[in-house]
N, C-alpha and C positions, 0 to 999 in steps of 0.2 A: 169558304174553305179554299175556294183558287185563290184570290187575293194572299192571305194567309201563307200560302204553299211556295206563291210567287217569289215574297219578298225577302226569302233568304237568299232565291239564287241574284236577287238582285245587289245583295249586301256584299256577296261572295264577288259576283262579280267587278263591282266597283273599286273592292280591296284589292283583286286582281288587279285591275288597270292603275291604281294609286301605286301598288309596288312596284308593278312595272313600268311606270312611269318616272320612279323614283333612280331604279337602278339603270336607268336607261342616262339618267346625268353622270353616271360612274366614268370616270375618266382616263379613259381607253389607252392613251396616249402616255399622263403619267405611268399609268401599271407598267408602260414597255419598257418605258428608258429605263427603269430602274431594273425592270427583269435582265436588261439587257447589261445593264452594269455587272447586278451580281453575278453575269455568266461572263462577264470580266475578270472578276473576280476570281470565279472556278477554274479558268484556262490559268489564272496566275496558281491559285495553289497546284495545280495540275503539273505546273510544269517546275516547282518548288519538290513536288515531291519526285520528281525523277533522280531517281539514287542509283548507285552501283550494289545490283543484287535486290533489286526491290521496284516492286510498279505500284505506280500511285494508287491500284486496286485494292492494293491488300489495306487490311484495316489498318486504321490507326496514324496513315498518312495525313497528311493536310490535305488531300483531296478527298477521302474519306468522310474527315473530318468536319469538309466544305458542304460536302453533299449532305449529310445530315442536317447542320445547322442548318443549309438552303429551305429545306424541306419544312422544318419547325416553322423559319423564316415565313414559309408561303401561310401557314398555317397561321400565324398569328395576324399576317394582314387581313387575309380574310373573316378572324374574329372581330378584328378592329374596325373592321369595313361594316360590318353585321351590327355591331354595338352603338346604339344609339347615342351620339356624343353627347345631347344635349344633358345625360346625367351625369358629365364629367364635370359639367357648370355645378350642379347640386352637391355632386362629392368631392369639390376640389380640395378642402380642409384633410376630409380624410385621405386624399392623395396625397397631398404634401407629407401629413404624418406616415406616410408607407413610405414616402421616400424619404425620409428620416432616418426611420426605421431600418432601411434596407442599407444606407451607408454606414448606421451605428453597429448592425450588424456584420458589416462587411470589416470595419477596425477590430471586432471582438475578437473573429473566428477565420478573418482573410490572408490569403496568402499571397506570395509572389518575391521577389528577388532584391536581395539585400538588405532584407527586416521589412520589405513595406509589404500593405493588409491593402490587396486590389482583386483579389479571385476569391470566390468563395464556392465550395464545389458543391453541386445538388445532386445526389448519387451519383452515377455517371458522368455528366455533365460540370464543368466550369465556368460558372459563371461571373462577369462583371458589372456589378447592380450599379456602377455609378453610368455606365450607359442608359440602361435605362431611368435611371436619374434623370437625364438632361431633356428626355422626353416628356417626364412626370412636371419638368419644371415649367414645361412651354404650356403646357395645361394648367397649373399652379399661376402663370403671369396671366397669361393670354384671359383667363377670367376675372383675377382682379383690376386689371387694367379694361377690361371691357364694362364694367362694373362704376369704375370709376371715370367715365369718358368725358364727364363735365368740370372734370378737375384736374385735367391733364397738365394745365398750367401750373399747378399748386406744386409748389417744393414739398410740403408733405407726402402727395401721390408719388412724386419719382422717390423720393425717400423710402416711401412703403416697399413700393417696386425691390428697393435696394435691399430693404430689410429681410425679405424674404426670400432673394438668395445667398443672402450672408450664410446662413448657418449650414446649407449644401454645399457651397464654396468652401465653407472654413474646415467641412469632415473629411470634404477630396486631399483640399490640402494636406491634408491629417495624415494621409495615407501614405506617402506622399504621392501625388500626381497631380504637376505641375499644369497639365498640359489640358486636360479637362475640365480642372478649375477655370482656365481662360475661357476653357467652351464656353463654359456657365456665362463670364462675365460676358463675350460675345452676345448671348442669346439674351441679355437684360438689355444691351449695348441697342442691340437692333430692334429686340421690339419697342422700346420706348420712343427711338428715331421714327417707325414706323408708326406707329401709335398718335403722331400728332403731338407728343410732350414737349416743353417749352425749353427749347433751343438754349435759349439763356443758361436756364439751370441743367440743360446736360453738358452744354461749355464747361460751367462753372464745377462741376463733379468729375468731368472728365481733368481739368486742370489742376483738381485734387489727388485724384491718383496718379496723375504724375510724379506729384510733389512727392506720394509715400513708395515709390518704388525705389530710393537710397537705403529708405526704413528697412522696408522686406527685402532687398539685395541685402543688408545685413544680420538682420536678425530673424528671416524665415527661411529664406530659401538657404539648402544645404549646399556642400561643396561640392557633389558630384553635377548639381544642376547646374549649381553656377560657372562649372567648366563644360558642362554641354551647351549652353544659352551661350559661350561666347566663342568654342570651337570655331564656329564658321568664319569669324572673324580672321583668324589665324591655323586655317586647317594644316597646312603647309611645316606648321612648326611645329607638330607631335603627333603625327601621321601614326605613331606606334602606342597612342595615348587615345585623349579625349578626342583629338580630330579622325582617328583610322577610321569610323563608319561613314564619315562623310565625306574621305579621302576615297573608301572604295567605291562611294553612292555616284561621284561624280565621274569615277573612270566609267561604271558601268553605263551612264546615261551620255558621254561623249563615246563611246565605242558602237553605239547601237545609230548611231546614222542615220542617213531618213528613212529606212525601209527594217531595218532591227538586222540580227543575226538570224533569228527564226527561234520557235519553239523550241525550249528545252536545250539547245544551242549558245546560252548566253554563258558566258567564262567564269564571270563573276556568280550568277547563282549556283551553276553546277558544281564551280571550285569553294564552293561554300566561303568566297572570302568577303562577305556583307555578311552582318550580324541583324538579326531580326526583318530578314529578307521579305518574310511570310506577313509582317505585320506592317507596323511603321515605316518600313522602308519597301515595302511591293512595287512602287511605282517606278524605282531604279531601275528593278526587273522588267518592268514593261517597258520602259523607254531601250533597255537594250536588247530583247529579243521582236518587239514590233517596232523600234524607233521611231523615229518624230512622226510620222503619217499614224501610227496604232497610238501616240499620245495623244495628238489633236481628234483623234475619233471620239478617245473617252473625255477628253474638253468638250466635246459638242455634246454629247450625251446629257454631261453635266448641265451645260447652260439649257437643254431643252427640258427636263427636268427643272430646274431653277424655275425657268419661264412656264410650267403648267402648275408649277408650287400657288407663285405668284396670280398664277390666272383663276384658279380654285381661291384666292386669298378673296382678291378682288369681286368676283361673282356671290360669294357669301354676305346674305342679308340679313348675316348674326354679326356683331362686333367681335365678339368670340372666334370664330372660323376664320374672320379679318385676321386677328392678332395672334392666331396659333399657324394660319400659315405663313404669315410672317417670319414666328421665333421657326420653325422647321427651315424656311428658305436661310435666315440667318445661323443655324447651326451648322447646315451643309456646305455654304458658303464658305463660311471662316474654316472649318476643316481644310476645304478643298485649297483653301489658298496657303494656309498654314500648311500641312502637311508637304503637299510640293514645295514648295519655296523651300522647307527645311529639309529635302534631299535634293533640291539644285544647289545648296547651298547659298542660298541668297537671302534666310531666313535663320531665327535662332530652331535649335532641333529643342521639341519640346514633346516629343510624342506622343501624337494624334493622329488617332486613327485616318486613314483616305477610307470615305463611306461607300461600304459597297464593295468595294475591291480589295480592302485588307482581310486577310483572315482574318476570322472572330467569330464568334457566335453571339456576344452579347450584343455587339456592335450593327450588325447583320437587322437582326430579329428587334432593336431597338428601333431601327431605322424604318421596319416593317412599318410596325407600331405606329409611327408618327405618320407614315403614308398611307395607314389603313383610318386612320381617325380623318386624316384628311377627306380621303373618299365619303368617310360617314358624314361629314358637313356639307360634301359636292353631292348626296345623293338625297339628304333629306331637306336642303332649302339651296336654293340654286337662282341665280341670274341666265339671262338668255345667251349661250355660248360663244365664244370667238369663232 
């Protein structure tokens, strides 16, 4: 009967020590940089919502706004963190058909500005399913390409690769959003690079889409894009047109200095004259009330972040957790280089999000998501730490 009596606490305890063992690879370092972003993030809507005859308290501000989705935000990494990723391998089919689903739904019933179908609202809430799309897809590659790791060579595997984000691509498009479709193509772009695939044939594909961008320069992409995608070129010649958001992006990011104007102090946001200040274009706002020294802070953030994406990629003894934290490092990447460039003006503007620091909620809680799934692969099979 002692024996008997023993050997639960002995099961009990062992499970203890395996859990805690587990969560004790949780990594520490990633959760900050990105907490630390999104409270980037918060100071930008914060100081967005300072109005005449209004504080950013009251409801319904973008700070408001921020703070709730933050919250959701924490809420869903921590579910992600919890969920054992290894059944995303077993449901990836039915992932993909959710994300399917979620962008066919989003052209049925979606809203947003000038006939396109990009919001779809869940009682209260607004939300943008092709965000989390592009997370559903990194899970969706990162298993078939882990899957396929003895055929990495074979034009049919990059082929497959291709084929299966052809039709998430082709619904973004749909919508139109120009700018997310490229995430997509990004996030195929990097994991197959990273993946080990045969150089040759991503030459050889990438040299193909070259050739069809005269095609979709005329027969896909619409006229308002095609005068946002060339503004930059030519800001200077229709400052009251297609170039004015990139005319005022760039006064407000030379007026902020090395050091900014300060909080809630910047000309340009307060005098409301940047259009989608709060979104796509936040980072003008940061560069002129923190200036250059509060931009290179959130650079560094960025690359430390980058570099623990990567270090969780590497440490992972699943091919899987390899290739998804791959496609996550290549999503934030390409945003983060896209987005700025197209409010220095050094880039075409194609509106994409900056992660982390744009208002959003879908975007926000998306981003959760792909760093809580992460954690789940750093806590349940792990290499020995940097």
């Amino acid at each position: 009967m002692g024996i008997i009596r023993a050997e639960p606490a002995r099961v009990t305890d062992w499970a203890a020590k395996s859990v805690g063992a587990a969560w004790r690879a949780f990594d520490l370092q990633l959760a900050t940089y990105a907490v630390l972003m999104a409270a980037i993030g918060l100071v930008m809507a914060y100081t967005n919502s300072v109005e005449i005859g209004s504080t950013p308290l009251e409801a319904g501000t973008t700070f408001t706004r921020g703070l709730m989705w933050a919250a959701i935000a924490v809420v869903a990494f921590i579910g992600a963190t919890s969920f054992d990723y290894h059944w995303l391998k077993t449901l990836a089919w039915p992932v993909y058909a959710v994300q399917l689903g979620l962008l066919v739904l989003t052209l049925a019933i979606g809203v947003g500005l000038g006939g396109s179908a990009r919001w779809v609202s869940v009682g209260p809430f607004t939300f943008q399913f092709s965000e989390l799309a592009k997370i559903l897809m990194i899970v969706v590659l990162a298993n078939y390409l882990s899957s396929h790791q003895a055929k990495l060579d074979s034009l049919s595997t990059i082929l497959g690769a291709c084929v299966l984000v052809g039709p998430p691509l082709a619904l973004v498009m749909l919508q139109p959003d120009l700018g997310t479709s490229l995430v997509f193509a990004a996030i195929l772009s990097g994991m197959l690079w990273m993946s080990g695939a045969s150089l040759k044939w991503l030459a050889a594909l990438g040299a193909l889409v070259i050739a069809m961008i005269p095609i979709a320069w005329t027969y896909i992409l619409r006229d308002y894009q095609k005068e946002r995608l060339t503004a930059f070129l030519s800001t200077d010649k229709d400052i009251q047109g297609a170039g004015y958001q990139l005319y005022q992006s760039q006064i407000a990011i030379g007026s902020g200095g090395w050091v900014g104007k300060g909080l809630t102090n910047g000309t340009q946001a307060q005098g409301d004259f940047l259009p989608v200040q709060t979104t796509d274009f936040v980072f003008a706002i940061l560069a002129e009330e923190l200036g250059f020294f509060g931009a290179m802070v959130l650079f560094g953030l960025f690359v430390l972040l980058l570099w623990r994406i990567l270090v969780a990629a590497w440490r992972s003894r699943d091919p899987f957790g390899t290739l998804f934290g791959a496609g996550l490092a290549s999503m934030i990447l390409f945003q983060l280089v896209v987005n700025v460039g197209m409010v220095m003006g050094i880039m075409p503007i194609t509106g994409i999000p900056l992660p982390f620091v744009t208002h959003g909620g879908a975007s926000l809680v998306s981003m959760s998501i792909g760093l809580g799934i992460l954690q789940s692969i750093n806590i349940r099979q792990t290499r020995a730490e940097w």
